[in-house]
DRENDO-1510 file (C-alpha; in Angstrom, 1 decimal, always signed):
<recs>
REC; n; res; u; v; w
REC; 1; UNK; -31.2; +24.0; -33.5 .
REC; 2; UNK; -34.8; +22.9; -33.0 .
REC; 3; UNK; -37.4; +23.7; -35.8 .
REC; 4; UNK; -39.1; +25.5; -33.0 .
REC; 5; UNK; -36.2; +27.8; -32.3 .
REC; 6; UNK; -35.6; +28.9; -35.8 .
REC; 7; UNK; -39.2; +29.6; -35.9 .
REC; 8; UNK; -39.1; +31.8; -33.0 .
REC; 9; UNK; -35.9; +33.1; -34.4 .
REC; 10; UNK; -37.9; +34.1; -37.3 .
REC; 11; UNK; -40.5; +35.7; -35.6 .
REC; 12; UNK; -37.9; +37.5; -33.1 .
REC; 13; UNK; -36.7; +39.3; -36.6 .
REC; 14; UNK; -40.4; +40.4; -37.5 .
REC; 15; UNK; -39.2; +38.7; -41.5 .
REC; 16; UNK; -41.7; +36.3; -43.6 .
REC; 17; UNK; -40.0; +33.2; -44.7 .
REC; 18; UNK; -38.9; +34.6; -47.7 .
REC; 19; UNK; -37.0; +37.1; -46.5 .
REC; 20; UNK; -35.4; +35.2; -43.6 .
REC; 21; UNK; -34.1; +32.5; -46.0 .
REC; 22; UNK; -32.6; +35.3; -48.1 .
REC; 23; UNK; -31.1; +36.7; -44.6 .
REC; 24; UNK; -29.9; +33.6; -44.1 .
REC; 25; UNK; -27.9; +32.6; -47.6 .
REC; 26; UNK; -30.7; +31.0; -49.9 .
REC; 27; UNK; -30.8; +32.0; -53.3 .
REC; 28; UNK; -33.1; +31.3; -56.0 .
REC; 29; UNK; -36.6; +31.3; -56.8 .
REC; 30; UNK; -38.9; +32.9; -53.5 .
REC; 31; UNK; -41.3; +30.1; -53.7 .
REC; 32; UNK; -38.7; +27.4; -53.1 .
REC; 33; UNK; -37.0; +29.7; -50.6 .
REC; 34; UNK; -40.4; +30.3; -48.6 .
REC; 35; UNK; -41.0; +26.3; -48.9 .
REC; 36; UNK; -37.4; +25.1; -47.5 .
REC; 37; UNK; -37.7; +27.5; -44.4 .
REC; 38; UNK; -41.2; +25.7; -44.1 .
REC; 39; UNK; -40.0; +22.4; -44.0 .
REC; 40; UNK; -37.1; +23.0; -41.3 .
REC; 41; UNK; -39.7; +24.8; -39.0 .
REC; 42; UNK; -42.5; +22.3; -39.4 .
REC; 43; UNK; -39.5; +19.6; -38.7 .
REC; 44; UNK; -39.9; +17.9; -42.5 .
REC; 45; UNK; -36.3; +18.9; -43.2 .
REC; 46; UNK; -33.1; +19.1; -40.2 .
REC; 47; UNK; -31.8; +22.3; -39.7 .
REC; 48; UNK; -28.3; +22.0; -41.6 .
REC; 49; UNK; -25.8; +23.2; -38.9 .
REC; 50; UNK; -24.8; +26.2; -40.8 .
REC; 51; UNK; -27.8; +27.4; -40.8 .
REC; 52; UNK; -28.0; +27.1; -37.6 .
REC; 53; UNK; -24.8; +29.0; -36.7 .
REC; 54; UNK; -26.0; +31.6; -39.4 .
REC; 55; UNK; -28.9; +32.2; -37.0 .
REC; 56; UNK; -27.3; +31.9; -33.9 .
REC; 57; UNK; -24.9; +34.7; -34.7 .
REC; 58; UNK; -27.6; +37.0; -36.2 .
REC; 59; UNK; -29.4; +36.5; -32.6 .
REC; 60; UNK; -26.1; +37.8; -31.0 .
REC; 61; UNK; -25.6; +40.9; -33.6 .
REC; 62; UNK; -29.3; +42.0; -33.1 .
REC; 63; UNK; -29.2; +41.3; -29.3 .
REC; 64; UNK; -26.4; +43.5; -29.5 .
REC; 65; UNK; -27.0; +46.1; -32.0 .
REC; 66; UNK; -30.8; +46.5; -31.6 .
REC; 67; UNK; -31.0; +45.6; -35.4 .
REC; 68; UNK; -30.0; +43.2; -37.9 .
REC; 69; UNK; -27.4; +43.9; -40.4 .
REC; 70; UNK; -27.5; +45.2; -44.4 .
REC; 71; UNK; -25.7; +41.9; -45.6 .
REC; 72; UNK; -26.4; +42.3; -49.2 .
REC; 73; UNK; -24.3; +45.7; -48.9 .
REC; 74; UNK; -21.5; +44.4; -46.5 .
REC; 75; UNK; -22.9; +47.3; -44.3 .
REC; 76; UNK; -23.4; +47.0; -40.7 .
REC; 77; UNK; -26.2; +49.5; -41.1 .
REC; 78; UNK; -29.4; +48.3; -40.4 .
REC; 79; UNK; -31.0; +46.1; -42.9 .
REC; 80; UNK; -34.4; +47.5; -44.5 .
REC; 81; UNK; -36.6; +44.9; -46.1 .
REC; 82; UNK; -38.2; +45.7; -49.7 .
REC; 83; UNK; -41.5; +46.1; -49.4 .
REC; 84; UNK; -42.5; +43.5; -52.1 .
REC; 85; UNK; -41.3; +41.0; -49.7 .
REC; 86; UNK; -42.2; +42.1; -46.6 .
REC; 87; UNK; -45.0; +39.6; -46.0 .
REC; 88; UNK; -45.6; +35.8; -46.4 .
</recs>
């Protein structure tokens, strides 16, 4: 996966980069979350291949569901993003 494509990707799920490393299985402290997802758009870091695949397969579930699951609640409901990190 190209930096470009996982920041369209992004983008495609309306989510800061906060919240789409969180999607995505980072954990820990937002500022180092927001930074990683920087570095693989802007090309500074590869995009490890899980993540990739992790994105890839959220593309297919929202292509076919019209929304992006509630992971954190092992729901397939759709996921609804706090609103304390709903921007960049």
């Amino acid at each position: 996966m190209t930096p470009r494509e996982l920041n369209d990707a992004r983008h495609a799920f309306g989510l800061g980069r906060k919240d789409f490393g969180k999607l995505i299985g980072y954990s820990g402290d937002p500022r180092n979350i927001w930074v990683s997802v920087k570095r693989m758009e802007n090309g500074e870091r590869a995009v490890p291949p899980t993540v990739a695949r992790m994105v890839q397969l959220l593309i297919w579930f929202k292509d076919d569901y019209g929304y992006l699951p509630d992971l954190d609640n092992r729901r397939r409901e759709p996921m609804e993003v706090p609103n304390e990190f709903a921007d960049d």
